[in-house]
N, C-alpha and C positions, 0 to 999 in steps of 0.2 A: 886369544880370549883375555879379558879385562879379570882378573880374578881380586875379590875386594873382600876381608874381613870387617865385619861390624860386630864392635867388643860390646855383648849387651844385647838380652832380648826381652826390655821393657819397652812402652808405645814408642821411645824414640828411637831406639836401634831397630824397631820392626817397619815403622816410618820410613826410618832412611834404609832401609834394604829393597822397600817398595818402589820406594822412589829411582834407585838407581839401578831396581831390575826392569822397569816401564820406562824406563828412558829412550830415546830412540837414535840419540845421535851414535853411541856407541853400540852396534848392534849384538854383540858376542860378550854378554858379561855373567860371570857365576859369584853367586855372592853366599860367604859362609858367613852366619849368624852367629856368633860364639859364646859363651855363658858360663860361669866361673858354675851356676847351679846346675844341675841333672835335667831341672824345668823350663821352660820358655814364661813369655809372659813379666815379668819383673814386679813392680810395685803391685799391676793390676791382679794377677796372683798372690800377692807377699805385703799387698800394702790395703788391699779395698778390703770393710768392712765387710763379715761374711754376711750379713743381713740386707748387703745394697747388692742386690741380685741382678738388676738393670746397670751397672755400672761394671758388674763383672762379666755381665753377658759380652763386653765388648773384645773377651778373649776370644770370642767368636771371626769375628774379624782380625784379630792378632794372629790367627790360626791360619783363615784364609789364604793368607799372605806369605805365612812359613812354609804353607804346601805346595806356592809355586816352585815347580820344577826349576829355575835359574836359583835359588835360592835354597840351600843345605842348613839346618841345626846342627849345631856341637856346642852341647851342654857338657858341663863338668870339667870343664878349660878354663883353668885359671892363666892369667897373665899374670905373672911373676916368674923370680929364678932363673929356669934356665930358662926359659919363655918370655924373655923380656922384651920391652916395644919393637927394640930393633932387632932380635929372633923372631918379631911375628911378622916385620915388616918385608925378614928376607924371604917369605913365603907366598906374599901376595905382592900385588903392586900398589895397592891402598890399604891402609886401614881406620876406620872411622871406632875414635870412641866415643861409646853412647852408655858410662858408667855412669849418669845421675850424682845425687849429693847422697853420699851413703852414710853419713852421720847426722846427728843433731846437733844445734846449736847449746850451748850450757849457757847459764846464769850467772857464773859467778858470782854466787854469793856461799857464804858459811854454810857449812853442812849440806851440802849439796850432795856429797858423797855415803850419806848415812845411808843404813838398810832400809829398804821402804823408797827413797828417791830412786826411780829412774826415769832413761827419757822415752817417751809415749811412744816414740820410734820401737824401743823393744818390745813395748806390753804390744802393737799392734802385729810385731812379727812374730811375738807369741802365740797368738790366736788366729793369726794369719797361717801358723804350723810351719814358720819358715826353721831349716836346718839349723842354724846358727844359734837357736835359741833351746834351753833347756824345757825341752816341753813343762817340765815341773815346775818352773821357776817362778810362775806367782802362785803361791797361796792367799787366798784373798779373805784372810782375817780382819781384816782391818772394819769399823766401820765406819770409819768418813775416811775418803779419798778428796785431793786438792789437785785438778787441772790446770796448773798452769799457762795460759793460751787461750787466746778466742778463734781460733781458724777453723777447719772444717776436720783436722786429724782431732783437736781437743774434741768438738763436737762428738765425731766417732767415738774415741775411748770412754765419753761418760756415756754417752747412750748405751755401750756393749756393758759397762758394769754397773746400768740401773736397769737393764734390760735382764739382765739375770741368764742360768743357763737353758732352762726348760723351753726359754722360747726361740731358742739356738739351735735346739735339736735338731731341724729341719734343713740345718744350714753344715757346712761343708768342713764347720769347725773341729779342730783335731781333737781325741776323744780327752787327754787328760784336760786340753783349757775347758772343755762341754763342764766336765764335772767340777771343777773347780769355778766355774762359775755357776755350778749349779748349788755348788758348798757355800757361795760367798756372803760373809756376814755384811758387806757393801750398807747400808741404809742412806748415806745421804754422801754426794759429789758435788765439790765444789768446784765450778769451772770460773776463773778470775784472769782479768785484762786490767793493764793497766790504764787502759784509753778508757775512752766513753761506747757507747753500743753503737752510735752513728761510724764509729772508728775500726769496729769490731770485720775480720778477715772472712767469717764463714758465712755459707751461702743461704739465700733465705729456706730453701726448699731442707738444707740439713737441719737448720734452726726449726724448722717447722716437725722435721720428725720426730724432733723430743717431744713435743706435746701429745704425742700418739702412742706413747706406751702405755699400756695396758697398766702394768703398777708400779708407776710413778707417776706425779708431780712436778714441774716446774715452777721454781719460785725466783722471782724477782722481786729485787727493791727498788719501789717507785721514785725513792728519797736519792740513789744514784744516777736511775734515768735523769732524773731532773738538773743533773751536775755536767750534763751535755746541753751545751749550746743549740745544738741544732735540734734538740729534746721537744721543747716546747711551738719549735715551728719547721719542723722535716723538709716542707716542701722545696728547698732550694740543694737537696742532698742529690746524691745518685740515685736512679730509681730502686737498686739490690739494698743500698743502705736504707733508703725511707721505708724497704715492704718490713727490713730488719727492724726497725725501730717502733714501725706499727705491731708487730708480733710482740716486743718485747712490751709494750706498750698493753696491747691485751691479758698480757700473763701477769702483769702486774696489779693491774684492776680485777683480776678474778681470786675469788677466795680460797682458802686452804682445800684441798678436797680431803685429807689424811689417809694419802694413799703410803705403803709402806716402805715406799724410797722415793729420795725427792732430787730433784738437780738444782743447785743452787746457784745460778748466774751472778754474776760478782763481775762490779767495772770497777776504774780509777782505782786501782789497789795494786802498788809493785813488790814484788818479793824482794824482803830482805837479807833474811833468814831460815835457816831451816832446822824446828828445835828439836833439840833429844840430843843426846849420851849416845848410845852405840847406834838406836835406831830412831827414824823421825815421829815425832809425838807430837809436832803441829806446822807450822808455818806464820812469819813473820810477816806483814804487810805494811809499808807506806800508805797511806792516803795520798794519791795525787789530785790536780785540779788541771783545767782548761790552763794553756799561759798564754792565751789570746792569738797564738800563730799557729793553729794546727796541731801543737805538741801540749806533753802535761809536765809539770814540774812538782817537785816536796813537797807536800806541807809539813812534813814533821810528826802528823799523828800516825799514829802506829794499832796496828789491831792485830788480831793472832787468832790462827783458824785452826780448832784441834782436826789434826790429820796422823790417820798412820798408814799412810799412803798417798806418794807424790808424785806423778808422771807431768814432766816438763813439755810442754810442745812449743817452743818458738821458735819454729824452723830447723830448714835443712842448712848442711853445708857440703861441698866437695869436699875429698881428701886428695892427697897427693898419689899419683899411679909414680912406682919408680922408674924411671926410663923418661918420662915426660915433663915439659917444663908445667910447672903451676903458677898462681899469683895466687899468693897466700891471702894478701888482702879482699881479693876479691872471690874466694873459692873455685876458680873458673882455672882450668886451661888457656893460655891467652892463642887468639887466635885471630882472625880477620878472617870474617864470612864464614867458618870451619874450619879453616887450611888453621894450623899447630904452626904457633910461630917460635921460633927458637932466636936468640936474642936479636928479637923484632923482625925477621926473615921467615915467609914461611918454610918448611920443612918438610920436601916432597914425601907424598904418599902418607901424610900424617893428616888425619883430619877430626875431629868431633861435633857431636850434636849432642840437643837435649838440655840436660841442668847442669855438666861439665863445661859444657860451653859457653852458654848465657846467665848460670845463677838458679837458684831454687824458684822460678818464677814461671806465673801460669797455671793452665788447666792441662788436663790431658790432651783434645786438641789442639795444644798451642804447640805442642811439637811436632806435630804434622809440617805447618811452613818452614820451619826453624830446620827439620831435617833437609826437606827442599831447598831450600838456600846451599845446604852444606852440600847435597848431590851434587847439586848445581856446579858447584865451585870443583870437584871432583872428575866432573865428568870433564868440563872445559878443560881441566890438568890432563887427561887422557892421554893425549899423544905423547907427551912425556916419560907416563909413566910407563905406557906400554914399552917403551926401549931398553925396559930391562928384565931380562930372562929369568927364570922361573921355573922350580921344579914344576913337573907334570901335574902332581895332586895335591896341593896342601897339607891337607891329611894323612896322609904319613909320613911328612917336615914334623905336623906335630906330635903325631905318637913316637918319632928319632927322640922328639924332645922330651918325653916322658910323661905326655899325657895321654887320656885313657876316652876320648870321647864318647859321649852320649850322643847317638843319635834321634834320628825322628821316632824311630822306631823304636829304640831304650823310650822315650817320653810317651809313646803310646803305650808299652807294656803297663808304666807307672800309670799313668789314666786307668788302664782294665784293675789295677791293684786296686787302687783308690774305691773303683765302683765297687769291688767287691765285699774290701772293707765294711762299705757302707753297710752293705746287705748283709754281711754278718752280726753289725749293728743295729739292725732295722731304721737305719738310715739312710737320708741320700749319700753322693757320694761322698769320702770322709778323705783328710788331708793326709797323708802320711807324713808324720813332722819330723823324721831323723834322716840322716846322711845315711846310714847303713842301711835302711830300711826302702830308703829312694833307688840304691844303687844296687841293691837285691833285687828291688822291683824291675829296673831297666835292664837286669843279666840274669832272666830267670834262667835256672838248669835246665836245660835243655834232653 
């Protein structure tokens, strides 16, 4: 039997475990799914807005897939320590990492680090109810918040704090972010790019769902749209960019309606600074302009957006796994095809998929082929890899090692917890957001 660890069960570790349990060259393979959390599922759990209900439904299909029988969950397996690459590797005959970009990219600029700055990556694992985060941890006093970022996660965070908490209720969100966005003095968000809107990352259909909140407003300045080239005549763009630019185009030409929180779209503006003493009290901007090739350059003027709140969104990055070679420059795992190359050779039984492997790039479907390729290259390694012997079970290599697995069935308990929650809340089901709480729920007393 081909027995094959995949580190990671977000769309690309569940991907590539699909992939290389439907293969058919190799007809005897078990493949253990593995996950530092209690939960399966990764971003599309811990990262989609709890209000995109059609985009989480695709846990549905994530599920499918973990319940084939070739294919085991083990949550709550960290790889580190004594569990290091080459401890996991003497357990199987493969193992594929599909650890994603688990940080955010920073700005470097001053004051980056005051109270009030963080990066969007946290506020969304906050309300996401993911373990790692203080459920307490935003009080949302503030009332102007400043979006750094035009992508589809900037999108997310202003819509979730102009959307408020009351209209959350329905949604799956952990109880203390409910109420602290039901608490929040939020009135207006400023989401700002330094490009132009034909430039701008997010998708039309997220752009289109801020016009649909109940109480708020979108406002655009027409005087920026007009500082994009391809402004005044769309038609030679993308077609995502031209519907974007017709949308912003719309909001712009429509009048104030004085609803009680507003989103403020902001281009050509790059952060310089970030003002306040202990904590942030505004934000510094650049004016930038068109420099005729695609990109924007200085101009020199400067504007300043009072904020006392500041969630960065310009991207992911990888971190370094220990045991594994990285390229720092590039965030990535250096590899060819998936095979893990160790000074430029690859490194039997070593492979990855996903945004470890190629960069923070893509939609959720894009790691669908991205993991295929890497099966791919896997499975052709087969004969190789099989020639080398192997405890009977994995699974108690790893608990020798001092981990505690979570199985399918710990992740099922945690689901009936959750639904219950909810109903003691008169709610749907609700997230349990702490580690103790998760790992009580997967080892009820029996």
């Amino acid at each position: 039997m081909l027995r094959i660890a995949v580190v990671g069960s977000g769309p690309s570790g569940v991907y590539t475990a699909e992939a290389l349990a439907r293969q058919d060259a190799v007809p005897d393979v078990a493949v253990d799914v593995v996950d530092r959390l209690p939960c399966p599922y990764g971003l599309v759990r811990y990262g989609v807005a709890p209000d995109h209900e059609k985009i989480k439904s695709l846990q549905g299909n994530l599920r499918r897939v973990l319940e084939d029988p070739r294919i085991r969950f083990l949550g709550n397996v960290t790889v580190g320590g004594a569990l290091d690459p080459q401890a996991l590797l003497s357990l199987y005959h493969a193992v594929v990492y599909c650890v994603g970009a688990a940080t955010d990219r920073r700005l470097g600029i001053p004051g980056e680090d005051l109270a009030g700055s963080h990066s969007a990556t946290r506020f969304v694992s906050w309300y996401s109810a993911h373990p790692d985060e203080d459920p307490d941890e935003f009080v949302l006093r503030a009332r102007s918040a400043v979006v750094i970022g035009v992508g589809n996660v900037a999108v997310d965070v202003a819509r979730i704090l102009a959307r408020g908490g009351e209209e959350l209720r329905r949604t799956d969100v952990p109880d203390a972010a409910l109420h602290a966005l039901q608490d929040s003095r939020v009135t207006d968000v400023h989401v700002v790019g330094r490009r132009g809107p034909s430039q701008a990352k997010f998708t039309t259909k997220e752009l289109r769902e801020l016009g649909g909140l109940p109480g708020a407003e979108v406002v655009v300045r027409s005087d920026e749209l007009a500082l994009d080239p391809a402004y005044a005549d769309p038609s030679g763009l993308p077609p995502a960019a031209r519907r974007n630019v017709e949308v912003l185009r719309g909001w712009a030409e429509r009048p104030a309606a004085g609803r009680a929180r507003r989103i403020h779209l902001r281009f050509f503006l790059r952060p310089v600074e970030l003002l306040g003493d202990d904590a942030v009290t505004g934000v510094r901007f650049e004016r930038t302009a068109p420099d005729g090739q695609g990109r924007v350059a200085g101009t020199g003027l400067l504007e300043e957006i009072d904020a006392q709140l500041v969630l960065r969104s310009v991207g992911y990055r990888g971190v370094p796994l220990a045991g594994l070679p990285f390229d720092a420059s590039a965030g990535i795992v250096p590899n060819n095809e998936g095979r893990v190359l160790r000074d430029g050779q690859p490194s039997p039984g070593e492979y990855v998929a996903g945004w470890i492997k190629r960069g923070p790039t893509g939609v959720i479907g894009t790691n669908r082929p991205c993991a295929k390729q890497t099966a791919a290259a896997l499975v052709a390694d087969a004969p190789l890899l099989l020639a080398r012997a192997l405890p009977v079970d994995p699974l108690e290599g790893l608990r020798a090692l001092g981990a505690e697995p979570v199985e399918w069935s710990g992740w099922e308990a945690i689901e009936a917890a959750e639904a219950e929650l909810g109903r003691s809340l008169d709610r749907p089901t609700v997230k349990i957001p702490d580690w103790a709480g998760l790992l009580t729920a997967a080892r009820p007393i029996l």
